[in-house]
N, C-alpha and C positions, 0 to 999 in steps of 0.2 A: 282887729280882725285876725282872726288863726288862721294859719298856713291851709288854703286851699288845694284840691290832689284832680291835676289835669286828668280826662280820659277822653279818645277820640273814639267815636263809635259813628259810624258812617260817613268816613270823613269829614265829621262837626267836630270840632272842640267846645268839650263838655266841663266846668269846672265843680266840683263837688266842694260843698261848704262842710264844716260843722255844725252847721244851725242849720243842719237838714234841707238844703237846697240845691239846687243844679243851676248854675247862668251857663245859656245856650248862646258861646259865643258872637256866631254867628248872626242870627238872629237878635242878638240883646235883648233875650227873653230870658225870665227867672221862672223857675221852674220847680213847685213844689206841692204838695200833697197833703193834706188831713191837717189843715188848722184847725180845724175843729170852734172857730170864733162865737163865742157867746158859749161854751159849753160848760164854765163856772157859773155864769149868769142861772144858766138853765138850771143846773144844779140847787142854787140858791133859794128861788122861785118854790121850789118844790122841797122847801125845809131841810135841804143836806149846807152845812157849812162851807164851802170850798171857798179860801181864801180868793180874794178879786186881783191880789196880787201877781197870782199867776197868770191869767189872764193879761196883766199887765206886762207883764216881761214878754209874753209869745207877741203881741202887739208889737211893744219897741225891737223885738227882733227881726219881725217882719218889716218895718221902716228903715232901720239901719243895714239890712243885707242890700234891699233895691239902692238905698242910696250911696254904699260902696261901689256899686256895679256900676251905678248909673243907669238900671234897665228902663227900659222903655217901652215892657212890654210884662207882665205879670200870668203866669199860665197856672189857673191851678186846677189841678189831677183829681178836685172832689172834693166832698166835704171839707169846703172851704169853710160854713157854717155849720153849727149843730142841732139847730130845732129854732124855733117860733123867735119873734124878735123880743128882746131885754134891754136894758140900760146898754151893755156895753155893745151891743151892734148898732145902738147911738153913737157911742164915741168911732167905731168905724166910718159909719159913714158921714161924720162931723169930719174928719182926717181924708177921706177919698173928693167930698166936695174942696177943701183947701189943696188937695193935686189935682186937678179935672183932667189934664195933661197926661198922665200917666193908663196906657190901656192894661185891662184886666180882662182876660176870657179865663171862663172857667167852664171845665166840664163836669156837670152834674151826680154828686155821689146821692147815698141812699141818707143821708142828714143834709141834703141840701133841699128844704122845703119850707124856706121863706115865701110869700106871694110874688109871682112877675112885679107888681107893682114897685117893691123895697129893690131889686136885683135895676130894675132901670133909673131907679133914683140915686143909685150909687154908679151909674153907668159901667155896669157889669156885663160883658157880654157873656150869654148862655149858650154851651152846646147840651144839645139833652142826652146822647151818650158817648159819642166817637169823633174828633176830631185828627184831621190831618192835614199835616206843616212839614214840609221838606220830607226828609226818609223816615218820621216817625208818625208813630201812631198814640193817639194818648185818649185812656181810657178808664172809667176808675176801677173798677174790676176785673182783673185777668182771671178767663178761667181755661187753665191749661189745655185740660182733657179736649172742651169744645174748641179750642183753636187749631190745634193739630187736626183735628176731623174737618175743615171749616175748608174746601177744595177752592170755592171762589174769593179767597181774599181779598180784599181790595187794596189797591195797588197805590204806594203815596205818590205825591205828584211830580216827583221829579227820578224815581228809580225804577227800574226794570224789576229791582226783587221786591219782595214783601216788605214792608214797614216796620222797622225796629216798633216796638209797642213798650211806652209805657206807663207806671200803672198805682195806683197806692193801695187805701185799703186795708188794706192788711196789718197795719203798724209792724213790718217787719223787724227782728230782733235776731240775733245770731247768741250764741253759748261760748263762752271765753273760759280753756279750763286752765288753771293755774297747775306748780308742779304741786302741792300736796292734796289733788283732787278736790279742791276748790274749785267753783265756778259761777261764771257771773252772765246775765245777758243786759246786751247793751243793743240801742238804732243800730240799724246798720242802712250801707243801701245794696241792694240786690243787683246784678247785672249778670243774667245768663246771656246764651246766645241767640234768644230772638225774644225778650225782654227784660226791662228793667223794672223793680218794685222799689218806690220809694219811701224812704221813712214815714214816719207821723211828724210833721213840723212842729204840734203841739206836744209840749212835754208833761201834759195833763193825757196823758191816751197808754194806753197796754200794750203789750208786744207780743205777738206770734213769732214764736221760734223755725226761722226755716234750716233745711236740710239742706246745704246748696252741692251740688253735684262738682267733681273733680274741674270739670272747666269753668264754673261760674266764677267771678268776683267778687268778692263780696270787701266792704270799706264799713268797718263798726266804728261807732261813733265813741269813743271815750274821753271820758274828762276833755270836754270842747278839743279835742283832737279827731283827726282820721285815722284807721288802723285797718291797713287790708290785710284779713286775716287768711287770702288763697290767693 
């Protein structure tokens, strides 16, 4: 496992992977965003080639990060799935029945629209769009502008201020310029000052380029390493 990059944001201790995840110390909850599972499948289905092997690899990443941590608790930020059920959201939930022990809440992105039925058969638990867990808020879609305007916030369950919010989505990507005006964009994960955007954990998915502002964080993902590039 590659060297993980501690960050403490509301007095939690947060640890940031290379394989696009966050273990919520505290909690011993793993914490991550846009697997996108079955979304080679899907492809396939509908006459586009995409190797199964990649699919394969996001899979065994996702088994080996929980069982480094030891989590006990699985959170995912959305599109956990990508569309209708296929061979390989068989082999998921063939691997969630052999851990039954293992809790999973996810909150609903805009490719999560499998039927209830398949989500309680994997005993998945659904939030349909806003969950809150200590001083965060987790959400699949941040939309800035409507947040700032948003005067009744809701308030998490243990802070007097507003709820750190975080968020995916977006497959965020940051610009890496080299010195002969080269440049490259790589994952990153995002951390302003009243949210966080997480990667794509699937490395089958696109990137949007953000602009992070003088005080943001930002940690791009390179060659299985971390690189905070503010």
């Amino acid at each position: 496992m590659n060297e993980d990059q501690l960050l403490i944001c509301r007095g939690q201790h947060l640890w940031l992977s290379p394989e696009r995840t966050v273990f919520w110390e505290e909690e011993k909850t793993m914490i991550l965003s846009d697997t996108h599972f079955g979304k080679t499948g899907h492809f396939r289905k509908n006459g586009i080639a995409i190797p199964q092997t990649i699919y394969k690899e996001d899979l065994q990443r996702f088994f080996s990060i929980i069982q480094f941590y030891k989590a006990q608790r699985v959170l995912v930020v959305g599109d956990f799935f990508h569309s209708h059920v296929n061979e390989e959201l068989d082999w998921f939930l063939k691997w969630k029945r052999d851990f039954s022990q293992l809790q999973i809440t996810m909150v609903k992105g805009n490719h999560d629209i499998l039927p209830a039925s398949w989500y309680e058969a994997a005993a998945i638990e659904i939030i349909p769009e806003t969950l809150f867990s200590g001083p965060f808020q987790f959400q699949h879609d941040y939309d800035e502008k409507a947040q700032k305007n948003k005067n009744n916030i809701e308030q998490a369950t243990d802070t007097n201020h507003p709820a750190y919010i975080f968020s995916g989505h977006i497959h965020p990507g940051i610009t890496i310029k080299g010195l002969s005006k080269q440049s490259l964009r790589f994952p990153c994960f995002y951390f302003g000052k009243h949210h966080c955007i997480l990667p794509a954990f699937s490395k089958f998915s696109g990137l949007a380029t953000i602009k992070p502002k003088k005080e943001d964080q930002i940690f791009a993902i390179v060659n299985n390493q971390l690189i905070q590039t503010k």
